[in-house]
C-alpha positions as CSV (number, residue, x, y, z in Angstrom):
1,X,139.0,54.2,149.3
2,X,140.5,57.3,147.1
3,X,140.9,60.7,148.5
4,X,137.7,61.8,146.9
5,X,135.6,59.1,148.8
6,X,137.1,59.8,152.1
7,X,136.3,63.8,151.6
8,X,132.7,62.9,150.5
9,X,131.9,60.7,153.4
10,X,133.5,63.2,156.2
11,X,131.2,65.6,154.5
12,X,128.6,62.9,154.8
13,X,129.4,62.4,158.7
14,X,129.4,66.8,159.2
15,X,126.5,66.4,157.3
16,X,125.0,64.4,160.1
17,X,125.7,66.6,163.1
18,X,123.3,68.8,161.9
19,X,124.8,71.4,159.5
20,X,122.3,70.2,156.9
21,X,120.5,67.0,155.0
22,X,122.3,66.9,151.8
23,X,124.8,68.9,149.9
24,X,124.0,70.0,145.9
25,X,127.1,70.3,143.6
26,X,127.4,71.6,140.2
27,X,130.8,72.2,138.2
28,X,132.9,73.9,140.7
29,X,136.2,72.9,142.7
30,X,134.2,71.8,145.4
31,X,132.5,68.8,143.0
32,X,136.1,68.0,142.0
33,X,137.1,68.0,145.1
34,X,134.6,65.5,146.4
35,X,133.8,63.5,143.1
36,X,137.2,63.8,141.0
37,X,135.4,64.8,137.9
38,X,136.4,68.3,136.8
39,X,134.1,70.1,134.4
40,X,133.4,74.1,133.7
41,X,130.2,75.4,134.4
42,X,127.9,75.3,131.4
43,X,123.8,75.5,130.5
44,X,123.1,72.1,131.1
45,X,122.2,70.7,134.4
46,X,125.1,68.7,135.7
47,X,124.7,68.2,139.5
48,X,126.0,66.2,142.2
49,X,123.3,64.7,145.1
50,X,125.4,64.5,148.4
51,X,122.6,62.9,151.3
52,X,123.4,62.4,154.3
53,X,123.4,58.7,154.2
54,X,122.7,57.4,150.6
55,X,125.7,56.9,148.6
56,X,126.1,60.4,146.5
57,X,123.8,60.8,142.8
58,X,124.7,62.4,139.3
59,X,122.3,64.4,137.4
60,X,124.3,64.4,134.2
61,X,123.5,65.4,130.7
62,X,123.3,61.9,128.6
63,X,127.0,63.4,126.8
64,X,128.7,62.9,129.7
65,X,127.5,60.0,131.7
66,X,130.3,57.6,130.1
67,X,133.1,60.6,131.2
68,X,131.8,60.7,134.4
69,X,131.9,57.2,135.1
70,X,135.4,56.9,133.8
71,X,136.8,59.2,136.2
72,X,134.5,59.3,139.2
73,X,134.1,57.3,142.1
74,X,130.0,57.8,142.3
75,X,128.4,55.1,140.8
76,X,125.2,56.0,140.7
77,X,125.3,58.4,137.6
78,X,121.7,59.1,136.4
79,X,121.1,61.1,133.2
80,X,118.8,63.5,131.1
81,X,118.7,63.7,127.3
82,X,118.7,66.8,125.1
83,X,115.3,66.4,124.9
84,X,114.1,66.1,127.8
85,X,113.2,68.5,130.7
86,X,116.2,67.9,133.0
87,X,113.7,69.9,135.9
88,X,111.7,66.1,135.8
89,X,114.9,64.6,136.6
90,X,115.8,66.9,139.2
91,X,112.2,66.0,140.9
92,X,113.3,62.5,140.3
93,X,116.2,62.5,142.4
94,X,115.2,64.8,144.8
95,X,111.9,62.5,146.0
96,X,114.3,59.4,146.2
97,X,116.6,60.7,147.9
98,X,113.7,62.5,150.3
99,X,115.1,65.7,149.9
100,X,111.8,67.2,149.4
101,X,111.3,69.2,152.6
102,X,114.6,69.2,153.8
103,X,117.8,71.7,154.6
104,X,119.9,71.9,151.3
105,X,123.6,73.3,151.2
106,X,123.9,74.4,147.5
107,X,127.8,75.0,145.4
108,X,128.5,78.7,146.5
109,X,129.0,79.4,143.2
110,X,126.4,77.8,141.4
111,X,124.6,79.8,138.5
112,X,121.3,81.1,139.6
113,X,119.6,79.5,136.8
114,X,120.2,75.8,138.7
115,X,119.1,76.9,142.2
116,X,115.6,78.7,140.9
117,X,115.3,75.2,139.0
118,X,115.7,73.7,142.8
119,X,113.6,76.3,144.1
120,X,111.2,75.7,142.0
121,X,110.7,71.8,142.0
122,X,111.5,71.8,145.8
123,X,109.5,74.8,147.1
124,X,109.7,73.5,150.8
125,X,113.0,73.0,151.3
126,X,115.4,75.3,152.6
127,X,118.6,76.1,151.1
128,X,121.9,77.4,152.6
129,X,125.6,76.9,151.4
130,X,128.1,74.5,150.7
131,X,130.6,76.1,152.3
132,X,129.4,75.5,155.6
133,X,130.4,71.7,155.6
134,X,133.4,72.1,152.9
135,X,135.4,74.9,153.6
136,X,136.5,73.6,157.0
137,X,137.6,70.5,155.2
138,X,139.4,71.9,152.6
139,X,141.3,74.1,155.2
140,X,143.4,71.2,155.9
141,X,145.1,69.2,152.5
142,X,145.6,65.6,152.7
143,X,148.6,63.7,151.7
144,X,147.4,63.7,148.1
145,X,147.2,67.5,147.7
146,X,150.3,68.1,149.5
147,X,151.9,66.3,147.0
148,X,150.8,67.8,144.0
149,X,151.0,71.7,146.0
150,X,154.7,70.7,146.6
151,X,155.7,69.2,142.4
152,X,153.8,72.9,141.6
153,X,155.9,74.6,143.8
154,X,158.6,73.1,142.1
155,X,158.4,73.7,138.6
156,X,157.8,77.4,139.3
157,X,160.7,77.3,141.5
158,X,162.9,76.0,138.2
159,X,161.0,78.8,136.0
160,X,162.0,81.8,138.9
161,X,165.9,80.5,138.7
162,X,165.8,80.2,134.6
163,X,163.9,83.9,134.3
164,X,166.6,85.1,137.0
165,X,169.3,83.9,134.8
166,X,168.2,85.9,132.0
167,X,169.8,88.9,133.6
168,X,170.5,91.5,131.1
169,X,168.5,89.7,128.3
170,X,165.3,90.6,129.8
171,X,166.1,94.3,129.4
172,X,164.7,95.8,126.4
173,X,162.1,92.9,126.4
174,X,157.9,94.0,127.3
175,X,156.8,92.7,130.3
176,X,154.0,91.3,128.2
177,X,157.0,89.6,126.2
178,X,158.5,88.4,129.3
179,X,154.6,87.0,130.6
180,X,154.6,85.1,127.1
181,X,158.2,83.4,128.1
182,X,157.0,82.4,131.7
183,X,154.1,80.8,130.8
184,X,155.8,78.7,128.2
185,X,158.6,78.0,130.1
186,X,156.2,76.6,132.5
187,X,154.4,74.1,130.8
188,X,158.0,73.3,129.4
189,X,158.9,72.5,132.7
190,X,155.9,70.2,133.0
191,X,153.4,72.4,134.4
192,X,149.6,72.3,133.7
193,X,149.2,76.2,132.0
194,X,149.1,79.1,134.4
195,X,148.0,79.3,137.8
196,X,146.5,82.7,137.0
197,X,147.2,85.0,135.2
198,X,151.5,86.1,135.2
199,X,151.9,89.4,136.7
200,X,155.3,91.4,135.3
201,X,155.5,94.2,136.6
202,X,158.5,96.7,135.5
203,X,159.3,100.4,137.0
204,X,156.2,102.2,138.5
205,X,153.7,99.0,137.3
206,X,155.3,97.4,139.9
207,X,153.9,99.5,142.3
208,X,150.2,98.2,141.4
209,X,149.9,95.0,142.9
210,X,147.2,93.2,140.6
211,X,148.8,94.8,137.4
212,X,149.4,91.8,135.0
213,X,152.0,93.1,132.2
214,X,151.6,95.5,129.6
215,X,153.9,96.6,126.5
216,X,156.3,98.7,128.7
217,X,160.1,97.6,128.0
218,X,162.1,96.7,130.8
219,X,165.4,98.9,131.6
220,X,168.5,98.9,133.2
221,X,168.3,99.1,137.0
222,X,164.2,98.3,137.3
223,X,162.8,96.9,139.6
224,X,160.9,93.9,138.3
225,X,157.8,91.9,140.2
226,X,157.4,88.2,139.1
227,X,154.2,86.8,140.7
228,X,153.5,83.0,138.7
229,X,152.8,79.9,139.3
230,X,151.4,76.6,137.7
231,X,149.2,73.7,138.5
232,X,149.8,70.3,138.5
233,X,147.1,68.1,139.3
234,X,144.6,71.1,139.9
235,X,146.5,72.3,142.4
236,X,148.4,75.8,142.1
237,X,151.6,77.5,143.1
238,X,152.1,81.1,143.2
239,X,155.4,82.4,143.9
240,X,156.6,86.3,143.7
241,X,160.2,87.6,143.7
242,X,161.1,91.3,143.2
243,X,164.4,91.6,140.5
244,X,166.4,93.6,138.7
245,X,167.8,91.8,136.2
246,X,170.8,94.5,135.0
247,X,171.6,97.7,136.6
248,X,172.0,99.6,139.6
249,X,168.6,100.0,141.1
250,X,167.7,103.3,143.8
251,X,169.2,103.2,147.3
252,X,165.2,103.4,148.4
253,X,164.8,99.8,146.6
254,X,167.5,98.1,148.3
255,X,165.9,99.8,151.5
256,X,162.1,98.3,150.7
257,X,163.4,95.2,149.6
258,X,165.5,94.9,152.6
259,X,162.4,95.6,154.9
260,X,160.2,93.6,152.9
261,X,162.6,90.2,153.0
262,X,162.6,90.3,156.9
263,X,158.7,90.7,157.2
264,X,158.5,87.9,155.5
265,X,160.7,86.3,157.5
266,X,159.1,87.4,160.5
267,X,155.6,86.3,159.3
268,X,156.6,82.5,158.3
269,X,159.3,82.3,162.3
270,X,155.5,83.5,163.6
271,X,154.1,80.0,162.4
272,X,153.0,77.5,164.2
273,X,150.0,75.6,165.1
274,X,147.7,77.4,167.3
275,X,148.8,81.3,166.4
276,X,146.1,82.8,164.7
277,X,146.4,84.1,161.0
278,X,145.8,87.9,162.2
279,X,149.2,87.2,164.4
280,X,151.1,86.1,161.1
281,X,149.8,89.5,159.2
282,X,150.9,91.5,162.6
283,X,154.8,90.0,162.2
284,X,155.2,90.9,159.2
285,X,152.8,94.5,159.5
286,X,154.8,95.6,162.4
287,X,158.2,95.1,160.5
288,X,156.8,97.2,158.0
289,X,155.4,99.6,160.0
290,X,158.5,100.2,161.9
291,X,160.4,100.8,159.2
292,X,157.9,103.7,158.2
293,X,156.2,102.2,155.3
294,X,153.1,100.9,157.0
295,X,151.0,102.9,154.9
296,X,152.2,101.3,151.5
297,X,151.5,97.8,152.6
298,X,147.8,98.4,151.6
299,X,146.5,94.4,151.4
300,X,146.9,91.5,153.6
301,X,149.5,89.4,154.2
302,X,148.4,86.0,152.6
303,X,145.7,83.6,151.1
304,X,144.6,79.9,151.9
305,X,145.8,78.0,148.0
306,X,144.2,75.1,147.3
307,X,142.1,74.0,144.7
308,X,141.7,77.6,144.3
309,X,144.3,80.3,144.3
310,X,142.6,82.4,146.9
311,X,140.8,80.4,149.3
312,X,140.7,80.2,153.4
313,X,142.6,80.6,155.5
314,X,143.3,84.2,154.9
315,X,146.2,85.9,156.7
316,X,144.3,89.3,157.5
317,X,145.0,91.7,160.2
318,X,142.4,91.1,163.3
319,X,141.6,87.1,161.6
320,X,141.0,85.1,164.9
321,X,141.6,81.6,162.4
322,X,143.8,79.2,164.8
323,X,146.3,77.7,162.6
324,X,146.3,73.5,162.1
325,X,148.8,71.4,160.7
326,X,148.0,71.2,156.9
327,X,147.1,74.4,155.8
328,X,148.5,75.8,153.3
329,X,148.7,79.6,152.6
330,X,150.9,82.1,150.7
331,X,153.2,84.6,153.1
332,X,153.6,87.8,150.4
333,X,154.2,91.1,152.5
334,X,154.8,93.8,150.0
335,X,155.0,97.7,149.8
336,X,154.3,99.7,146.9
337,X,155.5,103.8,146.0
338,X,153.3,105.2,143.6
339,X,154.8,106.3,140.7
340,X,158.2,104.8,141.4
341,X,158.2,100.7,142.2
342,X,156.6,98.2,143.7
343,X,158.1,94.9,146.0
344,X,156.6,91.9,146.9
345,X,157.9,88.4,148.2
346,X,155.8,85.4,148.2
347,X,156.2,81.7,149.5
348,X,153.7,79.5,149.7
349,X,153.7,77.7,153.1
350,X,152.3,74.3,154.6
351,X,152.0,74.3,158.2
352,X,153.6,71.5,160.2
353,X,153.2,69.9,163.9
354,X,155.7,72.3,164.8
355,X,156.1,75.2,162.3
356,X,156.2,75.3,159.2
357,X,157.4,74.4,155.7
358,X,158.1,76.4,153.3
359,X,157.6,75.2,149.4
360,X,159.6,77.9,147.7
361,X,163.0,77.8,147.5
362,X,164.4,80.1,145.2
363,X,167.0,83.2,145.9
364,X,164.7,85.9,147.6
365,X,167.5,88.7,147.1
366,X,166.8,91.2,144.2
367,X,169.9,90.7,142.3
């Protein structure tokens, strides 16, 4: 059985204590995750059936029944041609699978085109979300996705220590320059493209968290935010270290940093199964916080990665989540001065039966 069979028939089994009587899937991580077909959403109707007891059905446009099939583990593909009013189908598969009057959990981010079309052919059904019965398994990655989370993590580890070593190269370069270099460096490296966009952020851009990069030049004693990753097998890393790649930087850097490196610290020793994620946000918070900079650490203090960048469990102040052994989330305290700089460390970590491991493993320090 491959991974993607096993995830579809635990949904199946959730499915049966009650949460709902089938699942609907269109282009979306979640459908990869279940079917191992990956597609981007487009205007024809490409859905996956997931019943409670009937093996899973495609709805696929006729162009992509043979690609399907190739890389799928549903066998029951059924298609629609251009001409043709894929709404018939829909109805089709619907009363076979004696959906008609049921509880449907639809993709939470399926285009609202493709759920009126439900609504419409279905009018006594009921419809929730798909999140209900997938989230909570995606909290937890299997051996498979640990794997490919951990040959992400590192490649960009190999791209932080080459970019590093650039030292005084990189000054007089744009960060938007620099962004260019990353990315190729980490395909180079074997990566799939970019994780998300790379964020270079030089000086007093540094100090705005989401700023990508821009045409500023990079000088002598900035400090420098790197936030990148890659993906290999769909799944991402994401990585940040704080630099200065020539120069003396301010004494109130070396201060932040300082502070910043043992929150982080203090939020991945606070790990283990069974502490809640608002506790991990709190070791790191109060570190920062007691240092007097609380009120520049303006966002949380981690993200679930998986399939998608930012997913749950999220490591929020007040979160009541119990940690489990497999999930995976970022640990990326950071403080930010207007005006002057930014910092911001980042590791991704997997949780273990005991702690935790860490998938990063570059230099943290600035210099």
């Amino acid at each position: 059985m491959t991974p993607f069979e096993r995830r579809t028939r635990e949904c199946q089994s959730r499915l049966r204590d009650g949460t709902g009587d089938a699942l609907v899937l269109f282009p979306s991580q979640n459908l990869f995750y279940l079917s191992g077909f990956h597609e981007t959403p487009a205007e024809r109707h490409l859905l996956l059936f997931v019943p409670r007891h009937e093996d899973p059905v495609f709805l696929v446009p006729e162009l992509y029944a043979d690609q399907i099939r190739d890389d799928s583990w549903v066998e029951d593909v059924r298609t629609w041609a251009d001409d043709e009013d894929p709404r018939d189908h829909l109805r089709d598969v619907a009363s076979d699978l004696g959906l008609s009057e049921h509880h449907l959990l639809v993709d939470d981010t399926m285009w609202a085109r493709f759920t009126q079309d439900l609504r419409t052919v279905l009018p006594d059904a009921t419809f929730g979300l798909a999140s209900d019965v997938v989230a909570p398994l995606r909290l937890q990655k299997d051996d498979a996705e640990l794997d490919a989370l951990r040959r992400a993590a590192r490649i960009t580890d190999r791209v932080v220590d080459d970019v590093r070593a650039l030292g005084s190269d990189a000054v007089g370069t744009t960060e938007a320059e620099l962004a260019a270099d990353i990315e190729r460096r980490l395909v180079d490296a074997g990566g799939d493209g970019t994780s998300f966009e790379v964020i270079v952020g030089s000086g007093p851009n540094g100090a705005k968290p989401h700023h990508y990069h821009s045409d500023r030049r990079i000088e002598a004693g900035d400090p420098v935010v790197l936030d990148f990753g890659t993906r290999v097998d769909g799944y991402p890393s994401d990585q940040t270290r704080t630099v200065v790649f020539d120069g003396e930087p301010s004494e109130t850097f070396t201060e932040v940093h300082d502070v910043v490196s043992v929150a982080q610290n203090a939020a991945v020793d606070a790990i283990e199964p069974g502490v809640t994620a608002g506790a991990v946000d709190a070791a790191a918070r109060d570190v920062i916080e007691a240092a007097g900079y609380g009120e520049q650490f303006i966002h949380r203090t981690g993200h679930g990665v998986g399939l998608d960048v930012h997913e749950e469990p999220y490591i929020v102040a007040g979160s009541d989540v119990e940690l489990e052994a497999g999930m995976v989330f970022s640990v990326e305290p950071g403080v930010y001065l207007p005006d002057e700089f930014g910092v911001r460390i980042e590791d991704l970590v997997v949780v273990t039966d005991d702690g935790c491991e860490r998938l990063n493993d570059t230099d943290r320090g600035w210099s």
